[in-house]
VEXDREN-2710 file (C-alpha; in Angstrom, 1 decimal):
% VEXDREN-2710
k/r/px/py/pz
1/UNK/7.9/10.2/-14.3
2/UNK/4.5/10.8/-13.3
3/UNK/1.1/8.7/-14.0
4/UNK/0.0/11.6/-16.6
5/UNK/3.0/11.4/-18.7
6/UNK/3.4/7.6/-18.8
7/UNK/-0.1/7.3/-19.9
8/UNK/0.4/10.6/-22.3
9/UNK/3.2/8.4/-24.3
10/UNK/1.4/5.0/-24.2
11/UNK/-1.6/6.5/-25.6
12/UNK/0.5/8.2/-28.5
13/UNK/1.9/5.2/-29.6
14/UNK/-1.2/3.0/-29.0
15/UNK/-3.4/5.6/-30.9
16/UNK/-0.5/6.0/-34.0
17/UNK/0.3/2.2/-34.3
18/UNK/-1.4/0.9/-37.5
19/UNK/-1.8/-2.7/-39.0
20/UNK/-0.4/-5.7/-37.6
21/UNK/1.0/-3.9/-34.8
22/UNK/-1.9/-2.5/-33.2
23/UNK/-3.6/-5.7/-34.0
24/UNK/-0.6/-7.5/-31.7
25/UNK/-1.0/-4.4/-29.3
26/UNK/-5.0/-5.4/-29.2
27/UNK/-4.1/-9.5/-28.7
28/UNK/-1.4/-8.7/-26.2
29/UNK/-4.0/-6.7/-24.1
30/UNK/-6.7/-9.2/-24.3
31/UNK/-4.6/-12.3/-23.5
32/UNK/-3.5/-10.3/-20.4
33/UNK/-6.7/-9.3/-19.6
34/UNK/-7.7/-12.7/-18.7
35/UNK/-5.4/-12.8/-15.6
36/UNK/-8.4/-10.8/-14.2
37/UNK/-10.4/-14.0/-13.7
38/UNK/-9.8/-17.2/-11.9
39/UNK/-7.9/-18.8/-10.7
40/UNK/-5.5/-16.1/-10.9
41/UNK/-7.7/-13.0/-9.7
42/UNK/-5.0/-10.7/-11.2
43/UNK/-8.3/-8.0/-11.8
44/UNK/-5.8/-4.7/-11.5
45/UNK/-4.2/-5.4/-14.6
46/UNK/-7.7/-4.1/-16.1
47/UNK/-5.9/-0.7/-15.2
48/UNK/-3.8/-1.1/-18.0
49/UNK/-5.7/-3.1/-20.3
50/UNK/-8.9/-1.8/-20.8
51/UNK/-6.8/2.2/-21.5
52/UNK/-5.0/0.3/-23.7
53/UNK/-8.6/-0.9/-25.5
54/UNK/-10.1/3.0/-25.2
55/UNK/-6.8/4.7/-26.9
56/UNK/-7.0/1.4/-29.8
57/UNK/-11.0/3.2/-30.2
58/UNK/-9.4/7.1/-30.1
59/UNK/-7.4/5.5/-33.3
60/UNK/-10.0/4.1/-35.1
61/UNK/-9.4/5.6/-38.6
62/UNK/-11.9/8.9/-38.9
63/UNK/-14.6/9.3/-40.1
64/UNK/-18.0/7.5/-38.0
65/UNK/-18.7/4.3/-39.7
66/UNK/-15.0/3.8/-41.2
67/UNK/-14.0/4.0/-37.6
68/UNK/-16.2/1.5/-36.5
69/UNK/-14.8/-0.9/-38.9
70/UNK/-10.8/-0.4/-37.6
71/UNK/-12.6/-0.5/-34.0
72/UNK/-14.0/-4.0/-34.7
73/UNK/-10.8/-5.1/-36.1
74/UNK/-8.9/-4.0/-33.1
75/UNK/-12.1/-4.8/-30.6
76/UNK/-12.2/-8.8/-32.2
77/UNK/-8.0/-9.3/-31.7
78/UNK/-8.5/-8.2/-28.0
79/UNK/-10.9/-10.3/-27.9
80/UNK/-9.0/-13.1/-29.2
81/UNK/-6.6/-13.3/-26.8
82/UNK/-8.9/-12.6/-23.7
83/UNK/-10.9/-15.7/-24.9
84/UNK/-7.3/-17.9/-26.2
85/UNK/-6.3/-17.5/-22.8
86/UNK/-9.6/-17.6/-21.2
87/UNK/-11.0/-20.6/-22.1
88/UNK/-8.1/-22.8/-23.5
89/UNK/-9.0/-25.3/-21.4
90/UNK/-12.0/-26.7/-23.7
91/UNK/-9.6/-28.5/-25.7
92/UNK/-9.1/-31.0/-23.2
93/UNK/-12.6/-32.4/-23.9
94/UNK/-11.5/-33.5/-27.2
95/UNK/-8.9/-35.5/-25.8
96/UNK/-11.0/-37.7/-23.5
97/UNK/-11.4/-40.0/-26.8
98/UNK/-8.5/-38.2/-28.9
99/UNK/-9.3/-41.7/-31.5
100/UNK/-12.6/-39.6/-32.7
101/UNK/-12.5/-36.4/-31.7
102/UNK/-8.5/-35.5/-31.3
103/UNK/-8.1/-34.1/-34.9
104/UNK/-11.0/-31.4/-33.5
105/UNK/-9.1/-30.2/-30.8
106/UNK/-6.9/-27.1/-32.8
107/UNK/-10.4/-25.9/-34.2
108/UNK/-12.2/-26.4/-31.1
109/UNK/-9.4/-23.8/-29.3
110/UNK/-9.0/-21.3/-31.3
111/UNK/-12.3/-21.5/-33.0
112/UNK/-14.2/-20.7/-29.9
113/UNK/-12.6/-17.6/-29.3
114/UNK/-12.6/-16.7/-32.7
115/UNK/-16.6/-16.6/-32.2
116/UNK/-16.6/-15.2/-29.0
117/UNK/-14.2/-12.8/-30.3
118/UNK/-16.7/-11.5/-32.4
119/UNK/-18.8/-9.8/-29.6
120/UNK/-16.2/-7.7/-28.3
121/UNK/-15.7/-6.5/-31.8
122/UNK/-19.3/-5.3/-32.1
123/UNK/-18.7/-3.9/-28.6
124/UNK/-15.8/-1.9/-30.2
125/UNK/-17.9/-1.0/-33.0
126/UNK/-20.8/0.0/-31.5
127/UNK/-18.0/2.5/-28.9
128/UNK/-16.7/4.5/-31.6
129/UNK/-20.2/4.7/-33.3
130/UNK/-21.2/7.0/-30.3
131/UNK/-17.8/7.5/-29.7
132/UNK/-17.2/11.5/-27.9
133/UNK/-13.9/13.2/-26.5
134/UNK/-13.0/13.3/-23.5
135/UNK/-13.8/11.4/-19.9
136/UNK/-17.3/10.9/-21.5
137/UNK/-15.8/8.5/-23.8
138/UNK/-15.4/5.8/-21.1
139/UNK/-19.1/5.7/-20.5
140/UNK/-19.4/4.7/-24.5
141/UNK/-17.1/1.7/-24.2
142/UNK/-19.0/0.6/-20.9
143/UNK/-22.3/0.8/-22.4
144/UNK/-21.3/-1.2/-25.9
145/UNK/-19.6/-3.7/-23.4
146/UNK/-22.2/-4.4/-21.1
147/UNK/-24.2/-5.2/-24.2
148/UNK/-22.4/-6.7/-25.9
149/UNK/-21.2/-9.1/-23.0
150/UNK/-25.1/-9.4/-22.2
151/UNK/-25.8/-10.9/-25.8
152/UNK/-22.4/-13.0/-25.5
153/UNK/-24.4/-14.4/-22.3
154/UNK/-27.8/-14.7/-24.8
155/UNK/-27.6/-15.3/-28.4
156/UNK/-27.5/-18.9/-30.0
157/UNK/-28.0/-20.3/-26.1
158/UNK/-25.8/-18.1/-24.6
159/UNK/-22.0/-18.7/-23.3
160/UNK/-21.7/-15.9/-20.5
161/UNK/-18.5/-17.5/-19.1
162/UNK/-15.5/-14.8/-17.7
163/UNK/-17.5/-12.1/-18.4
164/UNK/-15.8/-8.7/-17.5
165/UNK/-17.7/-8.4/-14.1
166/UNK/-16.3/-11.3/-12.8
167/UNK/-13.3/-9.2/-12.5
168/UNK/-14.6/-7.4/-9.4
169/UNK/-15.7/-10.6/-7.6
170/UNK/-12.4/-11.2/-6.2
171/UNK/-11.6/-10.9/-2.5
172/UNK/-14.8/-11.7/-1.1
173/UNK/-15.5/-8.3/0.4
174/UNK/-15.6/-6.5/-3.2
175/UNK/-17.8/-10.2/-4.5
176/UNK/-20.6/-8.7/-2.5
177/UNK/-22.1/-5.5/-4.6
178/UNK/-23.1/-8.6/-7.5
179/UNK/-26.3/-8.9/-4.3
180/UNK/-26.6/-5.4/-5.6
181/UNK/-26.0/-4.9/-9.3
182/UNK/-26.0/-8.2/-10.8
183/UNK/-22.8/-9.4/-13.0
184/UNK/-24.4/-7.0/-16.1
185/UNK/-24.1/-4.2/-13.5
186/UNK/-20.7/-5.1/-12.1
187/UNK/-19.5/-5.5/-15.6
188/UNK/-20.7/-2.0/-16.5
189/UNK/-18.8/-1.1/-13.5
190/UNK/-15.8/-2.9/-14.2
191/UNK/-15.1/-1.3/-18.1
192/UNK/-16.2/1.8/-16.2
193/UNK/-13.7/2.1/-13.7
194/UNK/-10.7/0.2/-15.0
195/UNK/-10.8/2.2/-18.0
196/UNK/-10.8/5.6/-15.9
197/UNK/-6.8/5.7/-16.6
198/UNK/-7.0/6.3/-20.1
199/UNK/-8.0/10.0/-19.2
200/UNK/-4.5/10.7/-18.0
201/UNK/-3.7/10.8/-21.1
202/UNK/-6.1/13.4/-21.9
203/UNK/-5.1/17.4/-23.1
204/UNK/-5.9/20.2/-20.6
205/UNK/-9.0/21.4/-23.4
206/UNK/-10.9/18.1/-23.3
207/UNK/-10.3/17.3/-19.5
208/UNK/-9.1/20.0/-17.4
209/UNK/-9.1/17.8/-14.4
210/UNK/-7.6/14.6/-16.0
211/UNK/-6.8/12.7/-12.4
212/UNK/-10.8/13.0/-11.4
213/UNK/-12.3/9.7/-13.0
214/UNK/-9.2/8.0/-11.3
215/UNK/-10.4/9.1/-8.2
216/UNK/-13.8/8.6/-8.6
217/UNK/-12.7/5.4/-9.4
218/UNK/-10.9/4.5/-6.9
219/UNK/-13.4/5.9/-4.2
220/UNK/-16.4/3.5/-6.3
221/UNK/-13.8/0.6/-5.4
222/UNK/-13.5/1.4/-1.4
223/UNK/-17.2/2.1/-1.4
224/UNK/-17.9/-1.3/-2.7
225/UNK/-15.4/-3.1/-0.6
226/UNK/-16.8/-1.4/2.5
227/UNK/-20.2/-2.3/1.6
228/UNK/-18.8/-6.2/1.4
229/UNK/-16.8/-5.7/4.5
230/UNK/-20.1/-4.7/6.4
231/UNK/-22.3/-7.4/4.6
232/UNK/-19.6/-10.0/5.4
233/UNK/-19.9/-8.7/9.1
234/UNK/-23.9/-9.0/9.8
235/UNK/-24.2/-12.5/8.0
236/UNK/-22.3/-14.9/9.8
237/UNK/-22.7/-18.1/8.4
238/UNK/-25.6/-20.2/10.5
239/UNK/-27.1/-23.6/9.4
240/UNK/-29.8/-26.0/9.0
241/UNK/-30.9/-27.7/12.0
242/UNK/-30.2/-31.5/11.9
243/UNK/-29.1/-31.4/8.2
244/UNK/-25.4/-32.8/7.0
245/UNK/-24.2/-33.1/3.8
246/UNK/-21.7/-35.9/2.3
247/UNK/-20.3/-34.9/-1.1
248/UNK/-18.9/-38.0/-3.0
249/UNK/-16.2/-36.8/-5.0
250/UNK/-15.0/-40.1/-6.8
251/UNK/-12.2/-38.7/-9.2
252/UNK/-13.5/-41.2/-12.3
253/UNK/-11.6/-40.8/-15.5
254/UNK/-13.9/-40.1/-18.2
255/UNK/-13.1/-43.3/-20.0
256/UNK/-14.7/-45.8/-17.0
257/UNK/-17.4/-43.3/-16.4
258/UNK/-18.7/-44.0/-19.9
259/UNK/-17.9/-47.2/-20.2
260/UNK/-21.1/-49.6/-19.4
261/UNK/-18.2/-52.6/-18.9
262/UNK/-16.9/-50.7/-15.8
263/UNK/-20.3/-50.2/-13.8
264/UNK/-20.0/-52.7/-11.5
265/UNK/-16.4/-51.3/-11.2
266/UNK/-18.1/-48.0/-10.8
267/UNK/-20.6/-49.0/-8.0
268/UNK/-18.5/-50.9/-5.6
269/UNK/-16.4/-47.2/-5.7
270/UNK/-18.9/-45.2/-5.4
271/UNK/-20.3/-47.4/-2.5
272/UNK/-17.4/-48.3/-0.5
273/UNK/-16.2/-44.0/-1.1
274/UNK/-20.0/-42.7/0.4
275/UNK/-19.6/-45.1/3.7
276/UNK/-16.5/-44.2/4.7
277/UNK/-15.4/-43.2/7.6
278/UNK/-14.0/-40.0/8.3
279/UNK/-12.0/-39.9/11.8
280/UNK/-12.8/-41.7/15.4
281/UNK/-15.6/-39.6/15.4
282/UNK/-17.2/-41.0/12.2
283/UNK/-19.6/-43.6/12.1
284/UNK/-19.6/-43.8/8.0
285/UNK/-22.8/-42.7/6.4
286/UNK/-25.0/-44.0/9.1
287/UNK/-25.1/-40.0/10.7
288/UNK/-25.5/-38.3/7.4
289/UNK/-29.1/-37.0/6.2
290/UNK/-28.3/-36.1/2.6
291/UNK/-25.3/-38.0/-0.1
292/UNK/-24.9/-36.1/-2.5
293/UNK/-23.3/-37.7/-6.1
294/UNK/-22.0/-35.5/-9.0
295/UNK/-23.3/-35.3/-12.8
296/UNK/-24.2/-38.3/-14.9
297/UNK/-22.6/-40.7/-12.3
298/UNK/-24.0/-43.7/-13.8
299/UNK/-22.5/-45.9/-17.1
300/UNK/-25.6/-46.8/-17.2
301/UNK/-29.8/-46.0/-16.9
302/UNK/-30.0/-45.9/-13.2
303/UNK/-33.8/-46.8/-13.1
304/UNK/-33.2/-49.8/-15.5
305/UNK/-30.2/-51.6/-13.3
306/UNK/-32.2/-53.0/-10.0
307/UNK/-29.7/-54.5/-9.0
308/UNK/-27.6/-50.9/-8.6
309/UNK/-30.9/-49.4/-7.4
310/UNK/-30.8/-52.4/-4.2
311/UNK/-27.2/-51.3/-3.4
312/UNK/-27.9/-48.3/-3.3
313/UNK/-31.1/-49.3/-0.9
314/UNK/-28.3/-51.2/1.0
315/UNK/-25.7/-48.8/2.0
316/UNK/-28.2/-45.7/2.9
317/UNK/-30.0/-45.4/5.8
318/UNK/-33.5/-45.0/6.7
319/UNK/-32.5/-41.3/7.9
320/UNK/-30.5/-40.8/4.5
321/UNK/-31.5/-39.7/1.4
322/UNK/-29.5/-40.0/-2.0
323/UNK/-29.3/-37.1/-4.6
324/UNK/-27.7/-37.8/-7.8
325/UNK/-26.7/-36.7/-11.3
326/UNK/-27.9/-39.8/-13.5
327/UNK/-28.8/-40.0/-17.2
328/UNK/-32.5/-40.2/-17.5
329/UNK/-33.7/-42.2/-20.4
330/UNK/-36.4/-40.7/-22.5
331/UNK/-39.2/-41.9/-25.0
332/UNK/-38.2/-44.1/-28.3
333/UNK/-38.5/-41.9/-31.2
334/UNK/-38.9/-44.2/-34.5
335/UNK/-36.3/-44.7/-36.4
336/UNK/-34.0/-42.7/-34.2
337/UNK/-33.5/-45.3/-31.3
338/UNK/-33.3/-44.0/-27.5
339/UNK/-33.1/-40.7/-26.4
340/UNK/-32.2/-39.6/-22.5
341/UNK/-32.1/-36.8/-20.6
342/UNK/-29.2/-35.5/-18.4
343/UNK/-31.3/-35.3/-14.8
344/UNK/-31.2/-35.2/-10.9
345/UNK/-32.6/-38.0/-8.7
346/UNK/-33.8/-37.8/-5.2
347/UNK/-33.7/-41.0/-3.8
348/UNK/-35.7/-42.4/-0.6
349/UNK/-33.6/-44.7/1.2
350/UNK/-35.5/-47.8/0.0
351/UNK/-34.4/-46.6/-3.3
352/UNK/-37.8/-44.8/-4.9
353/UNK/-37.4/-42.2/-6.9
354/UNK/-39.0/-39.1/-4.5
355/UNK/-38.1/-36.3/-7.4
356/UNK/-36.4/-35.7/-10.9
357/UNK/-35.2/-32.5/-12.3
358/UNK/-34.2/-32.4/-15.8
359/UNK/-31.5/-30.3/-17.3
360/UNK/-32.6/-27.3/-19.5
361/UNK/-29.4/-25.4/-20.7
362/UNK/-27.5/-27.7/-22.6
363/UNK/-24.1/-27.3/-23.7
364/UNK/-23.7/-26.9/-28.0
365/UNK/-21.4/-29.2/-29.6
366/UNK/-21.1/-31.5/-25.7
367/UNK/-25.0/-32.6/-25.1
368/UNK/-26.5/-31.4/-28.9
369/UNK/-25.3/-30.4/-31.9
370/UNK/-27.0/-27.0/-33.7
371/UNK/-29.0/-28.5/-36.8
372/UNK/-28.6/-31.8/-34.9
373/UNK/-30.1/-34.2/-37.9
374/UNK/-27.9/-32.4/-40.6
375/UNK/-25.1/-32.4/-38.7
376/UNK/-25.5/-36.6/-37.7
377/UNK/-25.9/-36.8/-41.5
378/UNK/-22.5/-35.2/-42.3
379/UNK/-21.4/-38.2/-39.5
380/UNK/-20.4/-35.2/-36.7
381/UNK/-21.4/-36.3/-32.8
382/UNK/-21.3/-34.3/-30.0
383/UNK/-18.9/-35.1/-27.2
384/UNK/-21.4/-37.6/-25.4
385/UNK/-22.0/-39.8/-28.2
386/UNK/-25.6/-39.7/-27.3
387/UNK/-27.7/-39.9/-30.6
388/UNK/-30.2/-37.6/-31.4
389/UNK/-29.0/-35.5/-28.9
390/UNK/-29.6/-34.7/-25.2
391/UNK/-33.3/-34.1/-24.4
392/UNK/-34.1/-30.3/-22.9
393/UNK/-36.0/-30.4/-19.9
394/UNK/-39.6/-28.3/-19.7
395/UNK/-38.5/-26.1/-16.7
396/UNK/-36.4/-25.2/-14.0
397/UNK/-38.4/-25.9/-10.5
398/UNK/-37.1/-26.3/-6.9
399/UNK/-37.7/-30.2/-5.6
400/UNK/-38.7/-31.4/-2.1
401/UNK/-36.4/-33.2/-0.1
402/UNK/-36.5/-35.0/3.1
403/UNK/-35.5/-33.1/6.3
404/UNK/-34.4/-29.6/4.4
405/UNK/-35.4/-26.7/2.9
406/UNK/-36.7/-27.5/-0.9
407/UNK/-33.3/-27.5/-3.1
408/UNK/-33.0/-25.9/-6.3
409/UNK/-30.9/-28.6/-8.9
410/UNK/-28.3/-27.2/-11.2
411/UNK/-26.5/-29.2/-13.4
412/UNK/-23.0/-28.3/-14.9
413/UNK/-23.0/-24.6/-16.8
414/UNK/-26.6/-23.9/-15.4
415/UNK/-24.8/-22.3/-12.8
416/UNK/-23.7/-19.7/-14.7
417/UNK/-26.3/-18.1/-15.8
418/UNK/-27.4/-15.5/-13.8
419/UNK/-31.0/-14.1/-15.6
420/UNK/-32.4/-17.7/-15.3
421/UNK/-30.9/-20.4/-12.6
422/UNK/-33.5/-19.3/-10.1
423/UNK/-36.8/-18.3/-11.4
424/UNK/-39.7/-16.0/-10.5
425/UNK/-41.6/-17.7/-7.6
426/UNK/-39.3/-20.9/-7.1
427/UNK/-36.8/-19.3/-5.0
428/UNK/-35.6/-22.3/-3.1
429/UNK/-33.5/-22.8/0.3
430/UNK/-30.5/-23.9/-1.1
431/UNK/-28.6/-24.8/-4.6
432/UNK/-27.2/-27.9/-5.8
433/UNK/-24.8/-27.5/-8.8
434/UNK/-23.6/-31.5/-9.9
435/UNK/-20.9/-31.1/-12.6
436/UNK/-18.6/-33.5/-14.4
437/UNK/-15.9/-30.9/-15.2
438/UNK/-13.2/-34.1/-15.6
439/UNK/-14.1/-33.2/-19.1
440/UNK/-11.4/-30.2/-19.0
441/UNK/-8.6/-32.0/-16.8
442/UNK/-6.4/-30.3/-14.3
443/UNK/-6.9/-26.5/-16.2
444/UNK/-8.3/-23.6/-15.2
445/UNK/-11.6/-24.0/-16.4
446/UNK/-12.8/-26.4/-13.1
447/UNK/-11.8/-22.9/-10.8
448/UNK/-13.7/-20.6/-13.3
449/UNK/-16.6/-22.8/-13.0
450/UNK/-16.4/-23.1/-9.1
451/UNK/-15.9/-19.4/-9.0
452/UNK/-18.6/-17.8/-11.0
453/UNK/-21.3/-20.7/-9.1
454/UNK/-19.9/-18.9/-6.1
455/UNK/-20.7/-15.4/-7.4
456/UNK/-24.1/-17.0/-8.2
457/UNK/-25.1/-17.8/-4.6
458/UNK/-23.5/-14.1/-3.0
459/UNK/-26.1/-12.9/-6.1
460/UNK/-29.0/-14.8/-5.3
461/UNK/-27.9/-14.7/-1.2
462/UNK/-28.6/-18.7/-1.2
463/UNK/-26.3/-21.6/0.0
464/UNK/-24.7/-23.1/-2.9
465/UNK/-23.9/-27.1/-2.7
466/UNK/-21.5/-28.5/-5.1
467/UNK/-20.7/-32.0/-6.3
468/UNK/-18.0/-32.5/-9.2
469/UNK/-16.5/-35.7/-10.3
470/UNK/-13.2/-34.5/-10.5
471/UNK/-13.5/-31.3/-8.4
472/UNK/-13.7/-28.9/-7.0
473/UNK/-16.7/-30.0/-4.6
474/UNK/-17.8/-27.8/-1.7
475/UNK/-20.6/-26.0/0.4
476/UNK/-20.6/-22.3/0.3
477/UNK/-22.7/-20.2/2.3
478/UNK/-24.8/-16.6/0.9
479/UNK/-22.3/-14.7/1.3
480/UNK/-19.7/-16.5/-0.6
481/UNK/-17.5/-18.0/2.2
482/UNK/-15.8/-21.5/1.5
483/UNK/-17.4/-23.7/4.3
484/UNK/-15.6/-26.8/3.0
485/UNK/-14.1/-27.7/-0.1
486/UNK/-12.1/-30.7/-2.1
487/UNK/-9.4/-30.1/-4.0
488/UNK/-9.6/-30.4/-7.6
489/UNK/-8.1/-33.5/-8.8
490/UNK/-8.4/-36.0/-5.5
491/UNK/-10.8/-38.9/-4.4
492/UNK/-12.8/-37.6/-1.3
493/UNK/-16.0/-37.4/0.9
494/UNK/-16.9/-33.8/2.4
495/UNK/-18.8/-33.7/5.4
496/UNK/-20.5/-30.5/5.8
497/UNK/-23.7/-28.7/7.4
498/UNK/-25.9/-27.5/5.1
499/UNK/-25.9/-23.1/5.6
500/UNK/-29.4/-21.1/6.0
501/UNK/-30.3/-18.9/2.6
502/UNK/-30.5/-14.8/3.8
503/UNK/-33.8/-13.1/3.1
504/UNK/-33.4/-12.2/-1.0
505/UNK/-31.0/-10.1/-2.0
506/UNK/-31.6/-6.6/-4.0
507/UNK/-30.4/-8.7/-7.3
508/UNK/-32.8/-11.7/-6.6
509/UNK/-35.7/-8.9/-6.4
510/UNK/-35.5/-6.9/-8.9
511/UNK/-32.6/-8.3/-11.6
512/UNK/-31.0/-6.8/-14.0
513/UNK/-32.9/-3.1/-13.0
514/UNK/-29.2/-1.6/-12.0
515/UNK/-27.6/-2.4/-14.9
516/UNK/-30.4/-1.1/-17.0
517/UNK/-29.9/2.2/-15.0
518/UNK/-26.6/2.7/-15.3
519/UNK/-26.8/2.4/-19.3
520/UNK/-29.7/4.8/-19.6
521/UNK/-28.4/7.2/-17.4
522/UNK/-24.8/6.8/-19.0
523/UNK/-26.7/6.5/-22.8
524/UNK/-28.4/10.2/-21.2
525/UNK/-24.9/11.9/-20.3
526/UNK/-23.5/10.6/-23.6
527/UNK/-26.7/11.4/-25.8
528/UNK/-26.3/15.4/-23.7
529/UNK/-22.4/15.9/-24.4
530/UNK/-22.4/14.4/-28.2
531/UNK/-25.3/17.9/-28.7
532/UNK/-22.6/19.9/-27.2
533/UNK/-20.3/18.5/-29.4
END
């Protein structure tokens, strides 16, 4: 049986099913759509999925606005399931103290899909609202998409996580074209091409040539794997001069790393883990330039415990320097007791505080609650306990450090958010991204986040440095490759030279220009054959 009549009789019984079973059609789709991202990488089930989402649009019920309405109904169901599946793994959180916040957890995973959900409905809606026949059709979906996706990544703070471009950011070689296009442009891209089979399906009047955006599909893939190939080829990875990294990767269950009774607990593991030895060749911390500690490593206000701040004097040497994740305490606001911020320290090795950084992008619902006061009222608390809320930060800069090029801190999610982690004029020569993602377990969320910081530094064409509690740690070069990595899960050091930045990339010039491009010029094409029409 050939391609074209396989996808002639999926597309007749996807376009005729009606009520709950093209709604299960539509779930089914998404939850196997989100095999496309890590850590399973599946991305050429998209081939089947994303037809599967055009041919639930060609059945919208007719008439313009009345078809928009069944779109959304089918658009929020795939949606459902990509996100069910997608991002499961925030339930976890709600487990870490299941006394307060256990009875949360059902809401907490399926409730965020449910909302996330509802921007791939609008991006269904707004398809069959400038919905045409034919291969023209495709470009609609990847224009409400892209988006739609871009406001998923915007509104109410943003949550940008899995988008669909991440889908073509797996092997390495194919990773590259986001230094071109920028994850908006990739995920124009992505609906664009994996949706190319739906036209098999197609009658000789509306596409005469029905195998054509296959092929140009398929030649947009090797094109962009070549270009990744040849990239990957002409920057090897080369490093800092007299620069090397230890990651401290301590593996602290949530419970001690919040508990103020466990810091001394805390210290002598975080101590005796950062001096030790490695092989013969070792000679513990004494040869290392920069330790490196993840997120909020503290139980406690690091600036108010001297007697942590002397150990940590102690065990680094005068050719070391100490950068940490710590929680910052802020100014007293009456009647509303302390209030902190989540920051990075750099440390001198006679522990001063050389630099702080602030974090700016908090998480809703884990560092603030939305309508914070009315919410503490109703006795709701964000998964930190912290009262009042996390304080933001006034804005993202690059920090000096001793003996390397200036670093630019990222703390947990910052990472993935393309449009802001490096701003205009503060383009650094490496990143740091310190995370706590112990929050979420052993679950796929830790590789998602490891993944798309990785797309962030082949975007930006900077080294990316990573330091999780839990996992996964590493140091990845501008290109993408793995220099050295910890498992997710395991007590470690990483030892690792720290890898020169590139000269900046087409994406860290000029943005998000591709991707507006492609959706003009598409919105053009569409705008030209709906006059024809």
């Amino acid at each position: 049986m050939t391609l074209t009549r396989i996808a002639t009789r999926a597309a007749h019984a996807i376009v005729l099913a009606y009520g709950w079973r093209r709604a299960g059609i539509a779930f089914v789709a998404g939850m196997a759509s989100a095999l496309a991202m890590a850590p399973v990488n599946a991305w050429p089930i998209l081939f089947v999925t994303i037809p599967i989402a055009v041919w639930l649009i060609d059945g919208s019920t007719a008439g313009r606005w009345s078809g928009a309405w069944s779109a959304a109904i089918a658009g929020w169901c795939f949606g459902f399931g990509y996100f069910l599946v997608g991002v499961y793994w925030v339930g976890y959180a709600f487990l870490v103290d299941a006394k307060t916040f256990g009875w949360l957890l059902p809401i907490a995973v399926t409730g965020l899909p449910a909302y996330l959900a509802i921007y791939m409905a609008l991006g269904f809606a707004l398809a069959r609202v400038v919905w045409v026949r034919g291969p023209s059709r495709i470009l609609a979906l990847a224009i409400a998409l892209t988006v739609t996706e871009w406001l998923r990544g915007h509104v109410f703070t943003g949550f940008p996580w899995n988008t669909l471009g991440y889908a073509l950011t797996e092997p390495l070689a194919l990773a590259q074209s986001v230094s071109l296009f920028g994850i908006w442009g990739l995920t124009f891209l992505a609906v664009a091409i994996f949706a190319t089979p739906a036209v098999l399906a197609d009658d000789n009047v509306d596409t005469p040539r029905p195998y054509r955006p296959l092929a140009l599909a398929m030649i947009a893939l090797v094109g962009m794997a070549g270009f990744g190939a040849a990239r990957l080829a002409v920057h090897p990875t080369r490093f800092v001069k007299d620069v090397k990294l230890r990651i401290m990767q301590p593996n602290l269950q949530q419970d001690a790393k919040f508990n103020y009774s466990a810091k001394d607990d805390v210290m002598r593991r975080y101590l005796a883990l950062s001096d030790r030895s490695t092989g013969p060749q070792s000679d513990g911390i004494r040869d290392v330039t920069h330790l490196i500690w993840p997120e909020a490593a503290f139980p406690f206000f690091l600036t108010r415990e001297p007697e942590a701040l002397a150990q940590i004097a102690n065990l680094i040497r005068p050719n070391t320097e100490l950068i940490t994740g710590a929680v910052r305490p802020g100014e007293m606001v009456p009647g509303r007791g302390p209030r902190a911020y989540n920051s990075v320290y750099v440390l001198d090795p006679d522990g001063s505080i050389r630099a702080i950084y602030d974090k700016l992008h908090l998480v809703p619902f884990g560092e603030f609650l939305p309508f914070q006061p009315f919410m503490e009222r109703l006795g709701f608390q964000q998964l930190t306990k912290e009262v009042g809320g996390f304080l933001t930060g006034t804005r993202r800069r690059a920090l000096d450090v001793r003996g390397a090029p200036k670093m630019l801190p990222l703390i947990c999610y910052e990472a993935v958010f393309p449009d802001e982690a490096v701003p205009a004029g503060e383009r650094p020569g490496w990143l740091l991204n310190v995370t706590n993602d112990g929050w979420f377990g052993i679950s796929s969320g830790p590789y998602q986040h490891f993944h798309q910081a990785r797309v962030l530094a082949i975007a930006e064409g900077l080294p990316l440095v990573r330091a999780a509690n839990t996992g996964i740690s590493g140091v990845i070069d501008p290109v993408g490759r793995v220099i050295a990595s910890l498992p997710l899960g395991v007590e470690g050091i990483l030892d690792a030279r720290l890898p020169q930045a590139m000269d900046p990339t087409p994406f860290s010039r000029y943005g998000n220009f591709p991707a507006i491009l492609f959706l003009v010029v598409s919105g053009v094409v569409l705008a030209k054959r709906r006059l024809r029409a």
